[in-house]
C-alpha positions in Angstrom: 63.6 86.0 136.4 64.0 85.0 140.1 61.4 81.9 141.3 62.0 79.2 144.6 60.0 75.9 144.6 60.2 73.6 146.7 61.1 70.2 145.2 61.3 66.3 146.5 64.9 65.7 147.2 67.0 63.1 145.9 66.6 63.5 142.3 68.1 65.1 139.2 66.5 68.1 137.8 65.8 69.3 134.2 64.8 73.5 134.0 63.3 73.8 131.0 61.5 76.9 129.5 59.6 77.9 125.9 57.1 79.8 124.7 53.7 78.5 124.9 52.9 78.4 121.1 55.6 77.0 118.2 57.5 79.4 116.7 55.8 82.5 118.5 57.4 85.0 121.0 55.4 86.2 124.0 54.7 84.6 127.0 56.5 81.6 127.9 56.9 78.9 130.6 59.1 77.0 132.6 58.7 73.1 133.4 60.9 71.6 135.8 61.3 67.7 135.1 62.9 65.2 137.4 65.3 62.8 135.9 62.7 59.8 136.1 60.3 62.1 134.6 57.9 60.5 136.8 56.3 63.8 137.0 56.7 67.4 136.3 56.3 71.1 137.3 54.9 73.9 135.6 55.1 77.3 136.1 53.5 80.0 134.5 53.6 83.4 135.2 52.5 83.6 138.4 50.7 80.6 138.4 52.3 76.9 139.4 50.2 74.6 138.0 51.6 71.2 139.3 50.7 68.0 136.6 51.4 65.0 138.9 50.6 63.7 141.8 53.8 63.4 143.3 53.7 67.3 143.6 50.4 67.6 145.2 50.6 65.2 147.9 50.7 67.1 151.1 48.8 68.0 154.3 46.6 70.6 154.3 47.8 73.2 156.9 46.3 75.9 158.9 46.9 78.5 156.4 45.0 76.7 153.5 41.5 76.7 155.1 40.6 80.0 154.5 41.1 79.4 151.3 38.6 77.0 151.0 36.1 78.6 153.1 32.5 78.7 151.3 34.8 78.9 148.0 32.7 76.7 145.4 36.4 75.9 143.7 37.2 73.8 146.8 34.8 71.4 146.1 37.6 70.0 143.3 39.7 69.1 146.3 37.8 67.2 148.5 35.4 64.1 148.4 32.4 66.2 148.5 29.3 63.4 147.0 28.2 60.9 149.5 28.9 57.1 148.0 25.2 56.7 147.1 25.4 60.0 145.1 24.3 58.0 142.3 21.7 56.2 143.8 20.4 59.4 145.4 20.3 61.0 142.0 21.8 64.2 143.2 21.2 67.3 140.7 22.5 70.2 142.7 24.8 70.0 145.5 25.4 73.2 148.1 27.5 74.2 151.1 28.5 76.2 153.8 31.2 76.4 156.1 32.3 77.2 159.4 36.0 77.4 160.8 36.7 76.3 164.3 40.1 77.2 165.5 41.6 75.4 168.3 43.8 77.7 170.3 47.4 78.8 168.7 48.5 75.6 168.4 45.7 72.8 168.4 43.8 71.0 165.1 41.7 73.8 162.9 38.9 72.2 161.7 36.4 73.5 159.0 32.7 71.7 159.0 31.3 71.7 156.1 27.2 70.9 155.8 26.2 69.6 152.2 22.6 70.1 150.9 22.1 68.0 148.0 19.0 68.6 145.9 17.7 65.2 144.2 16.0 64.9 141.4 12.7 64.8 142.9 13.4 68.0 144.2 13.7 66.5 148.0 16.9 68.0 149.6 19.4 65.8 151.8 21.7 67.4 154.2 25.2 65.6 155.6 28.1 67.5 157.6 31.8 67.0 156.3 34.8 67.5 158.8 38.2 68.8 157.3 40.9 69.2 159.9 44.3 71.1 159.0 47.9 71.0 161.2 50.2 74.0 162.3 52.8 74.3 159.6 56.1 73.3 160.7 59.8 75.4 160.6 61.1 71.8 158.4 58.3 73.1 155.7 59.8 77.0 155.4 61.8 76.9 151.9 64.4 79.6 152.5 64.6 82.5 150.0 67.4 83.2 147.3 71.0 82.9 148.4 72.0 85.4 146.4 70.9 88.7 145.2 72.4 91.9 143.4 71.8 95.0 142.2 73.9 98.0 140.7 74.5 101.1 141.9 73.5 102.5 139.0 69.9 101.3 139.1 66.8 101.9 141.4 66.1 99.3 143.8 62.4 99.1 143.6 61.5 99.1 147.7 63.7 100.0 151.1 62.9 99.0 154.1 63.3 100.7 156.8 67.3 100.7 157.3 67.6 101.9 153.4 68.2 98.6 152.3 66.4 96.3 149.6 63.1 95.1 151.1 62.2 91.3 151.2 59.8 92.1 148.8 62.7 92.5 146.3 65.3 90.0 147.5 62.5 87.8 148.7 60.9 86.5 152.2 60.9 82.6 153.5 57.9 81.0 152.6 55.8 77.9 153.0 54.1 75.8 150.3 51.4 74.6 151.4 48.6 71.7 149.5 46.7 74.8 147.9 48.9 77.8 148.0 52.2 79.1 148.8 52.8 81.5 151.9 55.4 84.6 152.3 56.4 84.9 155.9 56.1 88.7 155.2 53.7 88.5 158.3 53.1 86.1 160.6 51.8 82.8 159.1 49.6 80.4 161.4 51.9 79.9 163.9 55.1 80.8 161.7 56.6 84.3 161.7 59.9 85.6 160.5 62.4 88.3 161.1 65.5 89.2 159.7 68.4 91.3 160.9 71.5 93.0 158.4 75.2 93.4 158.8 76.8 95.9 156.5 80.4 95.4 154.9 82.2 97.5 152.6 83.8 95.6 149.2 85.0 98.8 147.6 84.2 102.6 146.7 80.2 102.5 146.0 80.0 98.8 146.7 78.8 96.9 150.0 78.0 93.4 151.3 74.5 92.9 152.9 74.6 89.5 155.4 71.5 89.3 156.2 70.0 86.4 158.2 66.4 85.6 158.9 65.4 83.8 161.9 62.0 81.8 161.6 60.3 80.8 165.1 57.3 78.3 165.6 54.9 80.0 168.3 54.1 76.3 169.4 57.7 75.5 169.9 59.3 77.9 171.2 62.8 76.5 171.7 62.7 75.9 168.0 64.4 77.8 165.7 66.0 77.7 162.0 68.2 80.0 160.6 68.4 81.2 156.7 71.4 83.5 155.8 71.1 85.5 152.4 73.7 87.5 150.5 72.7 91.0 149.2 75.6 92.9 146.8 74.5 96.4 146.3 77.5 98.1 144.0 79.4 98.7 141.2 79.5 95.6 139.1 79.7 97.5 135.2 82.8 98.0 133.8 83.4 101.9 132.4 82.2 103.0 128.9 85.1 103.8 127.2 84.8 105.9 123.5 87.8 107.6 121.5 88.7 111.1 122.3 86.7 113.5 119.7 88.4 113.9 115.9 90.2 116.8 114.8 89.5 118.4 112.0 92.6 119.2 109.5 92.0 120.4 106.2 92.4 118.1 103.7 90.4 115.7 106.3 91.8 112.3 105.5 89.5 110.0 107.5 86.5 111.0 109.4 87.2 108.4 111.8 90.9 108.8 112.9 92.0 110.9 115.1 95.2 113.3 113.5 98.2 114.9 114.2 101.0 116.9 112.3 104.6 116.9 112.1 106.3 119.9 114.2 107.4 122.3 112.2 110.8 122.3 110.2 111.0 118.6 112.2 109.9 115.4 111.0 108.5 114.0 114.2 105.5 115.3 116.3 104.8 116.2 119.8 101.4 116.4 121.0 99.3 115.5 124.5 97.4 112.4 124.5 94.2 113.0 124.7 91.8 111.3 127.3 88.8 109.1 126.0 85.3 110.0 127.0 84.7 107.8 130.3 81.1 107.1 131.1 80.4 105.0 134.5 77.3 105.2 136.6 78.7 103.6 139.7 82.2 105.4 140.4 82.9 108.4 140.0 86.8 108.2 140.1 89.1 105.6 137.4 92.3 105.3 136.5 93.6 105.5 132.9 96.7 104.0 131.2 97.3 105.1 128.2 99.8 103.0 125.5 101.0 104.4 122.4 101.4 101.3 119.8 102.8 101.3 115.8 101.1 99.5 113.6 103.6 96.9 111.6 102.3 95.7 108.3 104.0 92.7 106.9 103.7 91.2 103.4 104.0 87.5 102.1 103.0 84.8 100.8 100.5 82.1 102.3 102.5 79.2 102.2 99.5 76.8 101.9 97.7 78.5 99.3 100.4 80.8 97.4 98.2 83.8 97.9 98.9 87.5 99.3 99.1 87.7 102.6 99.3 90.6 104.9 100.1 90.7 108.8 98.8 93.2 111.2 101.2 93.6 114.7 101.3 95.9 117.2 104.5 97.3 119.1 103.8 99.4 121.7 106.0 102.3 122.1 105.3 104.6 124.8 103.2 104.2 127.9 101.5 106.5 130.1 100.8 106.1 133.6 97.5 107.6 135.7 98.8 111.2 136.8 101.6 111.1 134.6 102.5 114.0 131.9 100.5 113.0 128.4 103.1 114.9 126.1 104.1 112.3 123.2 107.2 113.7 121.3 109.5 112.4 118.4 106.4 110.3 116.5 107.5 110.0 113.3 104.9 109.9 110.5 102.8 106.6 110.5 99.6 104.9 111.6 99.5 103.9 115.4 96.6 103.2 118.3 96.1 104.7 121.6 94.9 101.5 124.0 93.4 103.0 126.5 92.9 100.9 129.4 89.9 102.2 132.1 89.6 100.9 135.6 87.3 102.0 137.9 87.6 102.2 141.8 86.1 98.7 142.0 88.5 96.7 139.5 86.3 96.9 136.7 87.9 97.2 133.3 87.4 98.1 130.5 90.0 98.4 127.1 89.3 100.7 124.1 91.5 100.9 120.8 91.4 104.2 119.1 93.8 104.4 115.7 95.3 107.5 115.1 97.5 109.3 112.4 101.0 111.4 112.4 100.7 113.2 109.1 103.5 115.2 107.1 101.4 118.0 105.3 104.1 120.3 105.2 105.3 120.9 101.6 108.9 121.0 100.5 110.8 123.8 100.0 112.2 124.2 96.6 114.7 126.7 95.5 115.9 127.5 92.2 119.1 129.4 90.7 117.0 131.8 88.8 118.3 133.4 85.5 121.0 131.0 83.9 122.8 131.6 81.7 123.5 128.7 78.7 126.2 128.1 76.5 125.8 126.1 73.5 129.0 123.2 72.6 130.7 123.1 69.6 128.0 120.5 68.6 125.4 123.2 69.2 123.8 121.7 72.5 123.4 122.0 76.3 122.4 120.3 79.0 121.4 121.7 82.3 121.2 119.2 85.5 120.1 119.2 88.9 123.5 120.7 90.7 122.9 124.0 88.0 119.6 124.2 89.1 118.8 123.2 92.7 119.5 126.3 94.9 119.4 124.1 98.1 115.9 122.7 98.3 114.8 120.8 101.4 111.8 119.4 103.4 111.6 118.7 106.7 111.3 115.0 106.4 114.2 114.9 103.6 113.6 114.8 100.0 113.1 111.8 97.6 113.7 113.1 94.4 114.0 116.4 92.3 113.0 116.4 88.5 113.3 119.0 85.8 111.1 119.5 82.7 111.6 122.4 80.5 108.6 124.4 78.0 108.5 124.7 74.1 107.1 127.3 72.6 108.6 126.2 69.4 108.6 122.9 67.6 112.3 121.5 68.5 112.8 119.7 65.4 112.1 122.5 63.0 112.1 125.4 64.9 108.2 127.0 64.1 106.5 128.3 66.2 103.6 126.4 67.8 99.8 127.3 68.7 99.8 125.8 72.0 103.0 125.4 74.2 104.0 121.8 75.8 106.4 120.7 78.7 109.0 118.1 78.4 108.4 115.4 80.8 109.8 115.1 84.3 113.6 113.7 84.7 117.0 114.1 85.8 117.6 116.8 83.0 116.8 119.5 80.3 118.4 119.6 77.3 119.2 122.4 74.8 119.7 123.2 71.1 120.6 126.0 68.3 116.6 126.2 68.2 116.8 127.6 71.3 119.9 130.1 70.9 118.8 133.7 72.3 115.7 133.1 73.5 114.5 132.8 77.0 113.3 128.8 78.4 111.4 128.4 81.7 112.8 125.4 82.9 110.7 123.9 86.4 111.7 121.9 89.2 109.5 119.9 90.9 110.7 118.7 94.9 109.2 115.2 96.0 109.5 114.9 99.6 109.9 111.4 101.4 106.6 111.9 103.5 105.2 108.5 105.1 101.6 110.1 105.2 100.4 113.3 103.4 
């Protein structure tokens, strides 16, 4: 909300606004209250209703007498009962009015001729004479300094040059003792006129100086001056959202974006994709792009004794505007694209979009298949990892190979069992005479020493 009012200087000023009812939304109203809070100033809507005296003390001017011309409201601001009203025992009291004007620049004066009707229903006339100035270029309020508007959003009039009309950024204007006056046209024997000068800030983006000259027809070397600043441009920064998902099956995380390991390597190379830009004002922006890992920290709080866990960032890799997007040798991990937007107007706009390397490719096991066991003298055997392990490998190395091996028979006695059982997982299998002649699947499981996957 935009509003000008013209205020008695020297003082200190309180702007105050609320809704009109406790504790209820709706309309609302401001109050302006000086310092001594001697008085104070309303306004509602578009109404400015003014609640001391120290507002409303002003000469009427030229402009305000049609507005009181054969209006019954006007008889609330003028002395409009003779001093013997009482006397006279007035019950009805009537009016009319007649303007004389006195050239462009001389006194207006409106008569007005009462008829009161008494109560014995005699009628007494008496003429009232209410004379009015020229307004004066001191009494023009100027209109706002300032005023903006974006690109992106309809200005709601042009004038004729395709800029914002007055209406919009607002006219000079004179507040006068019963209303207040836009120069939009010429007032009494007030009228002003603007002129623009057009300056480009940056892509989409211009400078209005615009400077209104108000003239008083009965002073015609007289002149003042009001200069007012439109901005008309790109004043958003960009919307900035994280570059779509994609979809790997198992999906991990709905909400991070994913990339695997190359294969037979245990990094990953990819292009970085672009976020989804959004601006209404420009359509050209620059994009940096910085690749950061995510360090997570354990310790102790040292006030409390609790877990504590620290986030950091490192940033790794950057990408310029125009420069190749291909990330290679990413190990597996957790890690951000910051994308930093700017638009041809400096403004910015910084995203954060977390994304993940993943190792899903499984190790490679191999086996020496078909081994052949020999019992020692104390009618055992043991078989490790070098008799088994063919060469396994992963791309990301390997943690740890175990071995289990099946009964089929109970190893303590030697019967045979209803339901076959694996030994658990370790560094070996062992052997006994149980077992002489017969055939043993022995398995070896390959852990590999993924980060993520």
């Amino acid at each position: 909300m935009q509003f000008t009012v013209e205020l008695p200087g020297g003082k200190i000023y309180q702007l105050k606004t609320s809704s009109l009812l406790p504790g209820a939304g709706g309309d609302f109203a401001w109050v302006i209250i000086p310092e001594d809070q001697s008085s104070e100033l309303e306004l509602l809507g578009d109404q400015v209703e003014l609640t001391s005296p120290a507002f409303r003390t002003r000469d009427l001017v030229c402009a305000d007498l049609p507005v009181m011309l054969n209006k019954p409201a006007s008889l609330n601001w003028v002395e409009y009962l003779p001093a013997n009203a009482e006397k006279l025992g007035i019950v009805k009291t009537e009016f009319k009015d007649i303007l004389h004007r006195d050239g462009a620049c001389g006194l207006d004066t409106l008569i007005r001729t009462y008829t009161y009707t008494l109560a014995d229903s005699s009628t007494v006339t008496c003429s009232q004479m209410i004379t009015a100035r020229k307004a004066r270029l001191q009494e023009v309020a100027a209109p706002a300094c300032h005023a903006s508007f974006s690109c992106d959003e309809p200005i709601a009039q042009l004038d004729a040059q395709g800029h914002p009309h007055p209406s919009v950024t607002g006219y000079p204007f004179l507040v006068t003792a019963l209303q207040t006056e836009l120069l939009n046209e010429s007032v009494c024997n007030l009228k002003a006129t603007y002129t623009d000068q057009v300056d480009s800030v940056c892509a989409n983006t211009y400078r209005i100086h615009r400077l209104w000259t108000v003239k008083d027809a009965c002073e015609p070397d007289s002149v003042r001056y009001m200069p007012q600043t439109i901005l008309i441009g790109d004043f958003k920064a960009p919307v900035v959202s994280c570059p779509p998902n994609q979809k790997y099956c198992p999906v991990w995380d709905q909400n991070m974006l994913m990339y695997l390991l190359d294969p037979f390597e245990c990094t990953a190379t990819f292009e970085a994709p672009l976020p989804t830009v959004e601006d209404g004002c420009s359509e050209t922006y620059s994009i940096l792009t910085e690749i950061l890992k995510i360090q997570i920290q354990y310790g102790i709080d040292p006030v409390d004794g609790t877990a504590d866990t620290l986030f950091t960032y490192l940033v790794i890799d950057s990408i310029l505007p125009g420069q190749d997007r291909t990330v290679s040798q990413l190990a597996a991990g957790e890690y951000y694209f910051r994308y930093t937007v700017k638009d041809a107007c400096g403004n910015q706009t910084t995203e954060w979009c977390r994304f993940r390397v993943m190792d899903l490719e499984t190790p490679v096991a191999i086996c020496n298949d078909r081994i052949n066991v020999s019992l020692n003298s104390l009618g055992l055997a043991r078989l490790t990892l070098r008799h088994i392990d063919g060469g396994s490998y992963d791309n990301c190395g390997i943690q740890e190979i175990q071995l289990r091996r099946k009964f089929t028979i109970n190893p303590q006695t030697g019967d045979s069992l209803a339901y076959s059982f694996y030994s658990d997982w370790g560094k070996y299998v062992d052997f006994n005479c149980l077992d002489a002649g017969s055939m043993v699947e022995v398995q070896m499981q390959v852990i590999d020493s993924a980060v993520m996957g």
